[in-house]
C-alpha positions as CSV (number, residue, x, y, z in Angstrom):
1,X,59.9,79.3,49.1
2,X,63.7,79.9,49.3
3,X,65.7,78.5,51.5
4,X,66.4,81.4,54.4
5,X,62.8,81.7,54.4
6,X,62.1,78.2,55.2
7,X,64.5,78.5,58.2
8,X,62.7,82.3,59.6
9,X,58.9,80.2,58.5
10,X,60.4,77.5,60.8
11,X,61.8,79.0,63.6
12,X,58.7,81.3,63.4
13,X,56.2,78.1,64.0
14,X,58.4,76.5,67.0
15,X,57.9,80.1,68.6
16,X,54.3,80.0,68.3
17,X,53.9,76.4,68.8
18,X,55.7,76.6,72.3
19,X,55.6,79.9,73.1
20,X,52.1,79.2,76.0
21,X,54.8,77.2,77.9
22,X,57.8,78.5,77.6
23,X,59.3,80.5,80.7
24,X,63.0,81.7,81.3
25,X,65.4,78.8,81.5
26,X,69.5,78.3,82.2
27,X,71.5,76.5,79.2
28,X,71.9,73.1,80.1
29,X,75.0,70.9,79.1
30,X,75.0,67.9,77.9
31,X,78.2,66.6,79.7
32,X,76.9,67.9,83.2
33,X,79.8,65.9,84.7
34,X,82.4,68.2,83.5
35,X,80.5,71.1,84.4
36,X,80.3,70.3,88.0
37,X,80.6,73.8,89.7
38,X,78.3,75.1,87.3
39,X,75.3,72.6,88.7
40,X,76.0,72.6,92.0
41,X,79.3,74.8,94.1
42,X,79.1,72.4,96.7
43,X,81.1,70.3,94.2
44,X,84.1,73.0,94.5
45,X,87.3,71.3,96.5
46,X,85.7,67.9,96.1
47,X,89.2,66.5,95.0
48,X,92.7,67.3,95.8
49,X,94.1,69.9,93.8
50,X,93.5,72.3,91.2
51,X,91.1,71.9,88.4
52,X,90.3,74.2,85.2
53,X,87.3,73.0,82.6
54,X,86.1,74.7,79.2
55,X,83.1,73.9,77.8
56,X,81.3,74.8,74.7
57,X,78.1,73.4,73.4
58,X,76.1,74.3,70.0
59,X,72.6,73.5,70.7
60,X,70.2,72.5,67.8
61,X,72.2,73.3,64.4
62,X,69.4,73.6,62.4
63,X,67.6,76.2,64.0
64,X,68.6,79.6,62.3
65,X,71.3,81.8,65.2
66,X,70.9,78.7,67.0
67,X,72.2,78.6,70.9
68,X,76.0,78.6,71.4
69,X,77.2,78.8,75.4
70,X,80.6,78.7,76.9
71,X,81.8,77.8,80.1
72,X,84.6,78.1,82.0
73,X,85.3,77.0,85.7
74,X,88.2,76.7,88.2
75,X,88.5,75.5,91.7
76,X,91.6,74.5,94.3
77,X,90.9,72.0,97.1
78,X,92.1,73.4,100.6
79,X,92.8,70.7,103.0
80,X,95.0,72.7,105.3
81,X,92.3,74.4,107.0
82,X,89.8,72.4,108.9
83,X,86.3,72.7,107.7
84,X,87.9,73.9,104.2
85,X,86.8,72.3,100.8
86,X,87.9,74.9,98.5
87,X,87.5,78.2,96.6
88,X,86.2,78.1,92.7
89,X,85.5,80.5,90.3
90,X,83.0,80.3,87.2
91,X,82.4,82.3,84.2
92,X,79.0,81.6,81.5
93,X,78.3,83.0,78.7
94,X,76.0,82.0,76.2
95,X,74.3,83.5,72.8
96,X,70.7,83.4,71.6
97,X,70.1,84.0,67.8
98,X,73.3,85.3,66.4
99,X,73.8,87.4,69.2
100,X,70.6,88.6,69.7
101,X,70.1,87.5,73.4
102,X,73.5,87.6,75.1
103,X,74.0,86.5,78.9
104,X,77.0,86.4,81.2
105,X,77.4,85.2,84.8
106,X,80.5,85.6,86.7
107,X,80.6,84.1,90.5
108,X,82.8,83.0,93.2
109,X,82.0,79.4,95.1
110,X,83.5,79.0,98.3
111,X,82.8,75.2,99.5
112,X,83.1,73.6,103.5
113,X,84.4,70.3,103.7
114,X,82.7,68.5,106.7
115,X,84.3,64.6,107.4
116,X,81.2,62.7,109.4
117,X,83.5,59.2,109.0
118,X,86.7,57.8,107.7
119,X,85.2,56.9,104.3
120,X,82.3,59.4,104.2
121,X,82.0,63.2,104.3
122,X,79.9,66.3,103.2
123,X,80.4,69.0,101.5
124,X,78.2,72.1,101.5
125,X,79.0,75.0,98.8
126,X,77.5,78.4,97.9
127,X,77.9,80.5,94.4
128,X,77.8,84.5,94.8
129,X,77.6,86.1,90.9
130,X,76.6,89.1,88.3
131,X,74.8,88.4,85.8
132,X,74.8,90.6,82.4
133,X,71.9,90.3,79.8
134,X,72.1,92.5,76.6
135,X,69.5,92.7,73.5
136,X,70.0,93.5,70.1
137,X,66.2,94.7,69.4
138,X,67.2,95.9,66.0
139,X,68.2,92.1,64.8
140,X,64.5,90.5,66.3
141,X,62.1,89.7,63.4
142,X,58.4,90.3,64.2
143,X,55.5,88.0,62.2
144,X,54.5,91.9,60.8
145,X,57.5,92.3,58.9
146,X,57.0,88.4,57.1
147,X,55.7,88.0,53.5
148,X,54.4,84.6,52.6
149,X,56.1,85.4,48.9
150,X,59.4,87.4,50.1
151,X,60.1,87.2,53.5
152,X,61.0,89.4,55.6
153,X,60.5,93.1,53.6
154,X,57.9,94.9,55.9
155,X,58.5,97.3,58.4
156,X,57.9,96.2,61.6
157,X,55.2,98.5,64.1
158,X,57.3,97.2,67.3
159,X,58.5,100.3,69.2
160,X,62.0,99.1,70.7
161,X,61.9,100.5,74.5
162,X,65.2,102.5,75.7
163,X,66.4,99.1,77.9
164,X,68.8,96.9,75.8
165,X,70.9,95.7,79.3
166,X,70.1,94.4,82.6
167,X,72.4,93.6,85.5
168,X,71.4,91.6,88.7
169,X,72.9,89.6,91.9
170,X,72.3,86.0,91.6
171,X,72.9,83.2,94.1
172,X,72.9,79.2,94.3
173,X,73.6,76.9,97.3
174,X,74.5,73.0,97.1
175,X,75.6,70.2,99.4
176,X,76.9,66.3,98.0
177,X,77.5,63.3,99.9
178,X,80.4,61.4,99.0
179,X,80.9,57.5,100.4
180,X,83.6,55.6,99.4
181,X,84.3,51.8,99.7
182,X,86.9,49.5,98.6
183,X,87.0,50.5,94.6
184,X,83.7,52.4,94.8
185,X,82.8,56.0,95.5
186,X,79.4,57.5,95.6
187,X,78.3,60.9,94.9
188,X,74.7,62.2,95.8
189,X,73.9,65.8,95.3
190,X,71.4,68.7,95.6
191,X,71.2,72.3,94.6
192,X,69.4,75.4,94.4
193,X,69.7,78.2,91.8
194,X,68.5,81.5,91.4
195,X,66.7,81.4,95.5
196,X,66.5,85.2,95.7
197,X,64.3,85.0,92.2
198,X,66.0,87.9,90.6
199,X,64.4,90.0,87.8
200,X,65.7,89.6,84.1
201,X,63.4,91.3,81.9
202,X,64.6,94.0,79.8
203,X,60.3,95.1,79.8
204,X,58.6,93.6,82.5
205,X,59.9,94.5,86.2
206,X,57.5,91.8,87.6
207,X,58.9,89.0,85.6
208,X,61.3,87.0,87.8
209,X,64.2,83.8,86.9
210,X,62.3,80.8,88.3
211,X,64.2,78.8,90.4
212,X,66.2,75.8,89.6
213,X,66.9,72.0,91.5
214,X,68.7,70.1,90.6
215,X,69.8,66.3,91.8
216,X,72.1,63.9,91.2
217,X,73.6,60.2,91.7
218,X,76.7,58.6,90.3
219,X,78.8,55.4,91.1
220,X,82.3,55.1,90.2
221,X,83.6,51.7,89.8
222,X,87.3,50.8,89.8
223,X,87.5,47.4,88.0
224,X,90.7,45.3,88.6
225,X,94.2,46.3,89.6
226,X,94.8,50.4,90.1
227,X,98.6,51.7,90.5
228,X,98.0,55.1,89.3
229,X,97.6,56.6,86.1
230,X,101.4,55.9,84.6
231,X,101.3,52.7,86.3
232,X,97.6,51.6,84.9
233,X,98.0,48.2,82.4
234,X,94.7,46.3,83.2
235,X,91.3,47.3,85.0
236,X,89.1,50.0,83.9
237,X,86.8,52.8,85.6
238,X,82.7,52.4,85.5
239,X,80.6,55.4,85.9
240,X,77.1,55.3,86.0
241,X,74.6,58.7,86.9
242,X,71.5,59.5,87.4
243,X,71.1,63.4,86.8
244,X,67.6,65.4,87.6
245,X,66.4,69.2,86.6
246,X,63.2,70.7,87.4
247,X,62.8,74.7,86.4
248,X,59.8,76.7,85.5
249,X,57.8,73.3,85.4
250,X,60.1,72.4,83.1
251,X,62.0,68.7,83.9
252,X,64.9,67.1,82.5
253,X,66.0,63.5,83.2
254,X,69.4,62.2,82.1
255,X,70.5,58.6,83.3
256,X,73.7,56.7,81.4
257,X,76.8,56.0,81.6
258,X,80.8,56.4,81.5
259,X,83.1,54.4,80.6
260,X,87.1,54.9,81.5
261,X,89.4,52.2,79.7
262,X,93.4,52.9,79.4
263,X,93.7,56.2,77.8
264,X,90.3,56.7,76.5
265,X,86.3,57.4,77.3
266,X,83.6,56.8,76.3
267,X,79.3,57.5,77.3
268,X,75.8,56.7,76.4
269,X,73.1,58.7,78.0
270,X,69.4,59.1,77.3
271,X,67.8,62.4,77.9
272,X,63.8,63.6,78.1
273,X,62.0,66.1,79.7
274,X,59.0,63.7,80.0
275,X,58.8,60.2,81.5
276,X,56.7,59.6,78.4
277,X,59.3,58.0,75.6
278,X,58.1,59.9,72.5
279,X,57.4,63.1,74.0
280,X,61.1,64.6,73.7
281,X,63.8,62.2,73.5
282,X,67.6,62.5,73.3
283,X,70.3,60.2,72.4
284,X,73.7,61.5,73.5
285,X,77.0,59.4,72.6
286,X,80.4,60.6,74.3
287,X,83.8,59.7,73.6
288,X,87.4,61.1,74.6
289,X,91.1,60.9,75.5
290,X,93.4,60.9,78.6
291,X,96.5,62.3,78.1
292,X,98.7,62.8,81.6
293,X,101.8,64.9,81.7
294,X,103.0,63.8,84.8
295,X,102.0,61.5,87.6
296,X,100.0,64.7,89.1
297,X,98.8,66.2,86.2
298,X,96.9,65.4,83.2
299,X,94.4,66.9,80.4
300,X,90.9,65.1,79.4
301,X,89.3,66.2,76.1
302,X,85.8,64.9,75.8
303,X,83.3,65.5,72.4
304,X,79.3,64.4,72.8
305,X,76.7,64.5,69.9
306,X,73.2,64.3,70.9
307,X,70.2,64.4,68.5
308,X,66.6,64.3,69.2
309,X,65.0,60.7,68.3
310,X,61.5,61.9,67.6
311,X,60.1,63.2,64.8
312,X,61.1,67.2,65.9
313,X,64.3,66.2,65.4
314,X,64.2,66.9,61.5
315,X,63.5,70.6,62.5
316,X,66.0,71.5,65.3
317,X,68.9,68.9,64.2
318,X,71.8,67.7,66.6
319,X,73.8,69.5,69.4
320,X,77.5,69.3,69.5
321,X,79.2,69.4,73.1
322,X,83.2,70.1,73.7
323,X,85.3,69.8,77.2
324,X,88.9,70.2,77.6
325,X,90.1,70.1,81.4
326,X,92.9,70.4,83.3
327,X,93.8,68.6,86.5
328,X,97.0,69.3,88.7
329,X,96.6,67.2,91.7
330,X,99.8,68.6,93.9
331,X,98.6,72.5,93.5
332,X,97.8,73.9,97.1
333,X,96.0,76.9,97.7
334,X,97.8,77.1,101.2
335,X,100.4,75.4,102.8
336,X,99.6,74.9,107.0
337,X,101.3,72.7,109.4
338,X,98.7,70.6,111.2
339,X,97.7,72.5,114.7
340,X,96.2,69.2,116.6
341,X,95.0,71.8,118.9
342,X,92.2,72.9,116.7
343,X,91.0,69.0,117.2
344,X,91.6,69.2,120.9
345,X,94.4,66.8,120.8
346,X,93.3,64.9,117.5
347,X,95.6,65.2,114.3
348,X,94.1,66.5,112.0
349,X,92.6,63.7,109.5
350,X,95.0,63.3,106.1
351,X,93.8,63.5,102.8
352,X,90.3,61.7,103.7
353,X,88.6,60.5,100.7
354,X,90.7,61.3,98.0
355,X,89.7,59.1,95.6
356,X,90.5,60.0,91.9
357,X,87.5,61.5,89.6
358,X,86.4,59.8,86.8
């Protein structure tokens, strides 16, 4: 058996084998933390400034057209206008088997900034988007068109129907908690995907996105003296998480952590979408560089590699993961003078809780 019919025979079997369970599902990314807005909007504005991410992740190398997505997000804190957390903007796009499946989502996330106390606030966020699916029908292989001798050579008695494109409204909502203490902040947050259920089938007009939560928990720690990023000679940044995704009965559990020391970073995380170990395991290691321009501004590039460690791992192989962002922490959207009459004689509060991200 040659070798590009070894890869169709295999890709072939994981259809069928999984085929009874699988239901429509996002991409997922490995290095959810830098694709914040992209989980949940409510994390739009969360810190001062202006901040622009790109993300690409090849999922499972092995698998013949295996899944490529891209991601690109930017938001600008607003804390001129009371209430205001910010304004982002996201675009996804991701391909499904050498371009067979090809998906796109453009939105807008507008955010709300609500202070409850000096060292603790809300933030509640909302994503309006389009999304764009396209098929190639003419590049599917059917299990009529397979020889067992000379692979695919048959004519296939699929009739491709006159749909190859589908466009729909989508919207998420999300809120996060943030505390912070002396050297400590905490984020919790929730979100909701996909709540009007839209349709995406290309055949089926019944056949609607399941909807998607997701949690989340991290602590950062800032071990021993801080004076700023130029200024930074000792001490180091801990960040720990606990990240939770449940779609189409389908869970995903990461828990790990970041590490932030001088110029560089580094992760370990374990991922499963079982609490049972050797069900489906992954080991994801993370490392990356800090390199700031200016006191204000500064670029992050981050590279994971997670593999499966159970025994499918020998069929689907690793996942490679890429993030290059862009932080500029003096970039306004507006510039307001403070109207202490909007607080009935209270200033309004200065830049509450604006701890640095990891």
């Amino acid at each position: 058996m040659n070798k590009n019919l070894k890869l169709i025979t295999v890709t072939v079997i994981i259809l069928f084998c999984f085929g009874s369970v699988l239901k429509a599902q996002d991409p997922d990314f490995s290095q959810f933390y830098n694709t914040p807005l992209y989980y949940n909007p409510a994390n739009v504005g969360l810190y001062k400034g202006l901040k622009a991410r790109f993300n690409y992740r090849r999922q499972w190398v092995n698998i013949p057209g295996d899944f490529k997505s891209y991601n690109f997000s930017i938001d600008i804190a607003d804390r001129d206008i009371p209430g205001a957390g910010g304004i982002g903007f996201l675009v996804n796009s991701d391909k499904e088997g050498i371009g067979w499946i090809k998906s796109t989502t453009i939105g807008v996330l507008p955010a709300v900034r609500i202070p409850i106390t000096s060292n603790f606030i809300m933030q509640v966020g909302a994503m309006i988007s389009v999304v764009h699916k396209k098929i190639d029908w003419d590049k599917l292989i059917f299990s009529d068109q397979l020889s067992a001798k000379y692979g695919n050579i048959s004519p296939s008695s699929f009739t491709s129907p006159t749909n190859d494109k589908i466009t729909y409204p989508d919207f998420s909502f999300g809120g996060i908690f943030q505390l912070q203490g002396e050297g400590v902040t905490g984020n919790l947050g929730f979100a909701a995907h996909h709540i009007t259920r839209p349709v995406e089938s290309f055949v089926d007009a019944s056949t609607q996105l399941d909807r998607k939560y997701i949690a989340n928990l991290d602590i950062i720690f800032e071990i021993g003296p801080y004076k700023g990023y130029f200024k930074r000679k000792k001490g180091f940044k801990l960040n720990p998480g606990i990240f939770y995704q449940n779609q189409a009965n389908m869970n995903l559990y990461s828990i790990g952590m970041n590490l932030y020391l001088t110029s560089l970073y580094f992760g370990i995380w374990y991922r499963n979408e079982s609490l049972e170990y050797d069900v489906y395991s992954n080991f994801l290691i993370m490392a990356g560089v800090y390199i700031p321009f200016t006191k204000s501004t500064r670029m992050k590039f981050m590279y994971s590699y997670d593999m499966q460690i159970t025994a499918s791992n020998s069929y689907t192989g690793p996942s490679h993961e890429i993030s290059l962002i862009f932080e500029l922490d003096d970039l306004k959207l507006m510039r307001l003078k403070q109207n202490n009459n909007l607080f009935r004689g209270r200033a309004l509060p200065k830049e509450a809780l604006e701890c640095t991200p990891f």
